[in-house]
C-alpha positions as CSV (number, residue, x, y, z in Angstrom):
1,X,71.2,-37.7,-95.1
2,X,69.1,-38.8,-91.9
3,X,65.3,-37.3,-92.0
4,X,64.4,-34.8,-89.5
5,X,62.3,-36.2,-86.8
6,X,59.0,-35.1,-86.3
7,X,59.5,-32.9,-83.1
8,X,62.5,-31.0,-84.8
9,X,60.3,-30.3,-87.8
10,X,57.6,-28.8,-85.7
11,X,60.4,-26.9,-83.6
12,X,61.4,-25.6,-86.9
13,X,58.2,-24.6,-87.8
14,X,57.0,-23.0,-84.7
15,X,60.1,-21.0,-84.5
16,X,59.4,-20.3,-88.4
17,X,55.5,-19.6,-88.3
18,X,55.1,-18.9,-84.1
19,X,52.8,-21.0,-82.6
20,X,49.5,-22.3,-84.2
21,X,48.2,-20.8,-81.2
22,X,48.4,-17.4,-82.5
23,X,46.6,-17.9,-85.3
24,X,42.9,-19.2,-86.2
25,X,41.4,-22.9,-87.8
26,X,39.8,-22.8,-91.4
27,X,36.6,-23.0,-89.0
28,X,37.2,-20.0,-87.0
29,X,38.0,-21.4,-83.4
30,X,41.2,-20.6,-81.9
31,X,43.8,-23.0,-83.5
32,X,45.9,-25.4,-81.5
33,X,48.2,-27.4,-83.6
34,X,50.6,-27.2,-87.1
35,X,48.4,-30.2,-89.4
36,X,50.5,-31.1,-91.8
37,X,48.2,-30.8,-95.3
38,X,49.5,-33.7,-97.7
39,X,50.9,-31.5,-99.9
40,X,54.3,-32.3,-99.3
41,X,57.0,-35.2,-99.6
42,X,55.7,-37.1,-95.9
43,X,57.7,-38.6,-94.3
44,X,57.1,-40.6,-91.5
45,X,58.9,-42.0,-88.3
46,X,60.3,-45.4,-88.0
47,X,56.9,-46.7,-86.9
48,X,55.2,-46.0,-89.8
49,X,53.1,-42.8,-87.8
50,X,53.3,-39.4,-87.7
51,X,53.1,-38.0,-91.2
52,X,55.2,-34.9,-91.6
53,X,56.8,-32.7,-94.1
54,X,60.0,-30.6,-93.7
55,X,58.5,-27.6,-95.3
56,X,56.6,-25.1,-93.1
57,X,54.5,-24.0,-95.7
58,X,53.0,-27.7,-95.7
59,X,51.1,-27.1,-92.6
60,X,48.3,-25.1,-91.3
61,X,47.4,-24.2,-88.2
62,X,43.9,-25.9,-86.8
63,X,42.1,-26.5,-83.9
64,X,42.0,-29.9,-82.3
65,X,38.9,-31.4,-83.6
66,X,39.5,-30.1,-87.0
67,X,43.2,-31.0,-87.2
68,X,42.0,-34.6,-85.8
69,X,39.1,-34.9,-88.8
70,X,41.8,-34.0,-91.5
71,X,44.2,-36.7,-90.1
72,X,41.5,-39.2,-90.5
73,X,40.2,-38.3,-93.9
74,X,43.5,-38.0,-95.6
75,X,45.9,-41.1,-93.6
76,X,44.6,-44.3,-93.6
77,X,47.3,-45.5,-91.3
78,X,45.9,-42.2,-88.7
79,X,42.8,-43.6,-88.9
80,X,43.6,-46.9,-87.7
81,X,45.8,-46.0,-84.9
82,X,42.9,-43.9,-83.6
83,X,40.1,-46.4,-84.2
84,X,42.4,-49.2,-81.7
85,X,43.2,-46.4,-79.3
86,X,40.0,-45.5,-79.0
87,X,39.1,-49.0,-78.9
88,X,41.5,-49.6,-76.1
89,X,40.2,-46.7,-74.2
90,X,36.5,-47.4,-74.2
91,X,37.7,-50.8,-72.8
92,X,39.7,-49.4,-69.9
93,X,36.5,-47.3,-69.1
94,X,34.2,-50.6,-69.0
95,X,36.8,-52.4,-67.1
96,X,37.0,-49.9,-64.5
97,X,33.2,-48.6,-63.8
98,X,33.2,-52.6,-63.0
99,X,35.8,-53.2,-60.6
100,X,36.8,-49.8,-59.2
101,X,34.4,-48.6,-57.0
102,X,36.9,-44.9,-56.6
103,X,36.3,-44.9,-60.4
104,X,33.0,-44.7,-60.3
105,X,32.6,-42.6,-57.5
106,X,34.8,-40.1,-59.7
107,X,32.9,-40.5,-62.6
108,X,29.4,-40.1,-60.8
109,X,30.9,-36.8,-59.4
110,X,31.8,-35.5,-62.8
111,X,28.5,-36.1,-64.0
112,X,26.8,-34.0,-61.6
113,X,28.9,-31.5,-61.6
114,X,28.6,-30.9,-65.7
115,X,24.7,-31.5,-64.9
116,X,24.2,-29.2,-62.4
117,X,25.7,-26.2,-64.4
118,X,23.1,-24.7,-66.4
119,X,23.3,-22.8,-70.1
120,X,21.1,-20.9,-72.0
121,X,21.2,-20.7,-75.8
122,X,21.7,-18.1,-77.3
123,X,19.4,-17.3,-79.9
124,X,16.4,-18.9,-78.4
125,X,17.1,-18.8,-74.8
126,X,16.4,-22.6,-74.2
127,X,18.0,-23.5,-70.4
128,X,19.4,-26.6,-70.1
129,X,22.7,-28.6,-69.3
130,X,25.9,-28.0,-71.4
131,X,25.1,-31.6,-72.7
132,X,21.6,-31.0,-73.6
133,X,22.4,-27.6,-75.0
134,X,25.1,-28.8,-77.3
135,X,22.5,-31.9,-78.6
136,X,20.1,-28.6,-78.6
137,X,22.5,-26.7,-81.0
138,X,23.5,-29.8,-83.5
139,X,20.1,-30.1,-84.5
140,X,18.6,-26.5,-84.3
141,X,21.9,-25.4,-85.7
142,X,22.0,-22.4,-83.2
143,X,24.7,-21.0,-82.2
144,X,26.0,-19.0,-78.9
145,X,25.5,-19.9,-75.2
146,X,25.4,-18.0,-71.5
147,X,26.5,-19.4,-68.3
148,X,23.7,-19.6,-66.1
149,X,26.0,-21.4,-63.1
Protein backbone atom coordinates (compact mmCIF):
# COMPACT_ATOMS: atom_id res chain seq x y z
CA UNK A 1 0.00 0.00 0.00
CA UNK A 2 1.34 3.55 -1.04
CA UNK A 3 1.61 6.07 2.07
CA UNK A 4 -0.64 8.93 2.14
CA UNK A 5 1.03 12.15 1.29
CA UNK A 6 1.31 14.67 3.65
CA UNK A 7 -1.36 17.20 2.23
CA UNK A 8 -4.01 14.30 2.18
CA UNK A 9 -3.27 13.46 5.77
CA UNK A 10 -3.77 16.94 6.89
CA UNK A 11 -7.03 17.13 4.53
CA UNK A 12 -8.07 14.16 6.51
CA UNK A 13 -7.37 15.61 9.61
CA UNK A 14 -8.87 18.97 9.13
CA UNK A 15 -11.98 17.52 7.92
CA UNK A 16 -11.65 15.08 11.01
CA UNK A 17 -10.67 17.65 13.84
CA UNK A 18 -11.76 21.23 11.81
CA UNK A 19 -9.23 23.53 11.46
CA UNK A 20 -6.39 24.16 14.04
CA UNK A 21 -7.71 27.50 13.77
CA UNK A 22 -10.58 26.88 15.87
CA UNK A 23 -8.94 25.76 18.58
CA UNK A 24 -6.03 27.21 21.01
CA UNK A 25 -1.79 26.37 21.40
CA UNK A 26 -0.64 24.65 24.63
CA UNK A 27 0.48 28.48 25.17
CA UNK A 28 -2.77 30.01 24.87
CA UNK A 29 -2.45 32.14 21.53
CA UNK A 30 -4.85 31.36 18.88
CA UNK A 31 -3.50 28.15 17.04
CA UNK A 32 -2.57 28.07 13.41
CA UNK A 33 -1.38 24.73 12.37
CA UNK A 34 -1.99 20.53 12.99
CA UNK A 35 1.98 19.68 14.63
CA UNK A 36 2.34 16.43 14.38
CA UNK A 37 3.56 15.25 18.14
CA UNK A 38 6.03 12.16 17.52
CA UNK A 39 3.91 9.92 18.97
CA UNK A 40 3.05 8.12 15.93
CA UNK A 41 4.57 5.70 13.14
CA UNK A 42 6.14 9.09 10.91
CA UNK A 43 6.33 8.91 7.97
CA UNK A 44 7.96 11.08 5.70
CA UNK A 45 7.88 12.23 2.03
CA UNK A 46 10.29 11.05 -0.61
CA UNK A 47 12.63 13.87 0.43
CA UNK A 48 13.23 12.75 3.61
CA UNK A 49 10.91 16.09 5.16
CA UNK A 50 7.86 16.52 6.41
CA UNK A 51 7.23 14.25 9.36
CA UNK A 52 3.67 13.04 9.54
CA UNK A 53 1.50 10.47 10.99
CA UNK A 54 -1.87 9.12 9.49
CA UNK A 55 -3.61 9.24 12.82
CA UNK A 56 -5.35 12.54 13.71
CA UNK A 57 -5.04 12.00 17.21
CA UNK A 58 -1.09 12.33 16.56
CA UNK A 59 -1.39 16.06 16.17
CA UNK A 60 -2.24 19.05 18.08
CA UNK A 61 -3.09 22.14 17.16
CA UNK A 62 -0.35 25.14 17.79
CA UNK A 63 0.46 28.42 16.93
CA UNK A 64 3.17 29.13 14.58
CA UNK A 65 6.07 29.95 16.75
CA UNK A 66 5.29 27.11 19.03
CA UNK A 67 4.55 24.52 16.31
CA UNK A 68 8.03 25.76 14.72
CA UNK A 69 9.99 25.28 18.31
CA UNK A 70 8.51 21.65 18.59
CA UNK A 71 9.71 20.79 15.05
CA UNK A 72 13.09 21.82 16.02
CA UNK A 73 13.40 20.17 19.35
CA UNK A 74 12.03 16.90 18.35
CA UNK A 75 13.43 16.35 14.21
CA UNK A 76 16.87 16.74 13.71
CA UNK A 77 16.43 16.63 9.96
CA UNK A 78 13.55 20.00 10.66
CA UNK A 79 16.23 21.52 12.23
CA UNK A 80 18.55 21.50 9.59
CA UNK A 81 16.38 22.44 6.73
CA UNK A 82 15.54 25.53 8.78
CA UNK A 83 18.97 26.47 9.88
CA UNK A 84 20.14 26.53 5.63
CA UNK A 85 16.84 28.26 4.84
CA UNK A 86 17.40 30.66 7.14
CA UNK A 87 20.89 30.71 6.18
CA UNK A 88 19.86 31.33 2.57
CA UNK A 89 17.57 34.03 3.46
CA UNK A 90 19.74 36.20 5.70
CA UNK A 91 22.03 36.06 2.50
CA UNK A 92 19.45 37.17 0.04
CA UNK A 93 18.76 40.18 2.51
CA UNK A 94 22.66 41.14 2.56
CA UNK A 95 22.84 40.73 -1.17
CA UNK A 96 20.11 42.95 -1.77
CA UNK A 97 20.40 46.11 0.89
CA UNK A 98 23.85 46.05 -1.40
CA UNK A 99 22.91 46.16 -4.82
CA UNK A 100 19.22 47.18 -4.89
CA UNK A 101 18.73 50.48 -4.14
CA UNK A 102 14.35 49.77 -4.47
CA UNK A 103 15.19 47.27 -1.73
CA UNK A 104 16.41 49.43 0.50
CA UNK A 105 14.21 52.14 -0.10
CA UNK A 106 11.41 49.48 0.87
CA UNK A 107 13.18 48.38 3.78
CA UNK A 108 13.93 52.03 5.11
CA UNK A 109 10.16 52.67 4.69
CA UNK A 110 9.17 49.65 6.73
CA UNK A 111 11.27 50.72 9.44
CA UNK A 112 9.73 53.89 9.95
CA UNK A 113 6.66 53.01 9.61
CA UNK A 114 6.91 50.11 12.66
CA UNK A 115 8.98 53.10 14.42
CA UNK A 116 6.73 55.64 14.25
CA UNK A 117 3.74 53.60 15.79
CA UNK A 118 3.82 53.99 19.35
CA UNK A 119 2.71 51.24 22.33
CA UNK A 120 2.21 51.48 25.79
CA UNK A 121 2.73 48.54 28.16
CA UNK A 122 0.35 47.45 29.86
CA UNK A 123 1.11 47.09 33.32
CA UNK A 124 3.54 49.84 33.70
CA UNK A 125 2.55 52.20 31.04
CA UNK A 126 6.11 52.47 29.49
CA UNK A 127 5.65 54.25 25.73
CA UNK A 128 7.68 53.11 23.30
CA UNK A 129 7.95 51.42 19.77
CA UNK A 130 6.47 47.84 19.18
CA UNK A 131 10.25 46.85 19.00
CA UNK A 132 11.31 48.46 22.11
CA UNK A 133 8.13 47.33 23.92
CA UNK A 134 8.48 43.71 23.05
CA UNK A 135 12.59 43.95 24.24
CA UNK A 136 10.68 45.93 27.19
CA UNK A 137 8.33 42.88 27.96
CA UNK A 138 11.10 39.85 27.54
CA UNK A 139 12.98 41.15 30.26
CA UNK A 140 10.40 42.78 32.58
CA UNK A 141 8.31 39.82 31.82
CA UNK A 142 5.15 42.10 31.48
CA UNK A 143 2.59 41.42 29.72
CA UNK A 144 -0.34 43.40 27.63
CA UNK A 145 0.01 46.39 25.32
CA UNK A 146 -2.23 49.61 23.87
CA UNK A 147 -1.96 51.18 20.57
CA UNK A 148 -1.05 54.59 20.94
CA UNK A 149 -0.85 55.11 16.81
Amino acid sequence: MKPLSYLIVHETLCRARGPASDHTCPCGKPALDWAYQFTGETLRAPDGSRPHSVNPDDYAAMCRSCHVRFDMEHDPREAERRREGSARGRARIVEMSKTDPIYIERMNEVRDAVNAVRVQCGECDLVSTRPGLINHQKHSQHIGRKELG
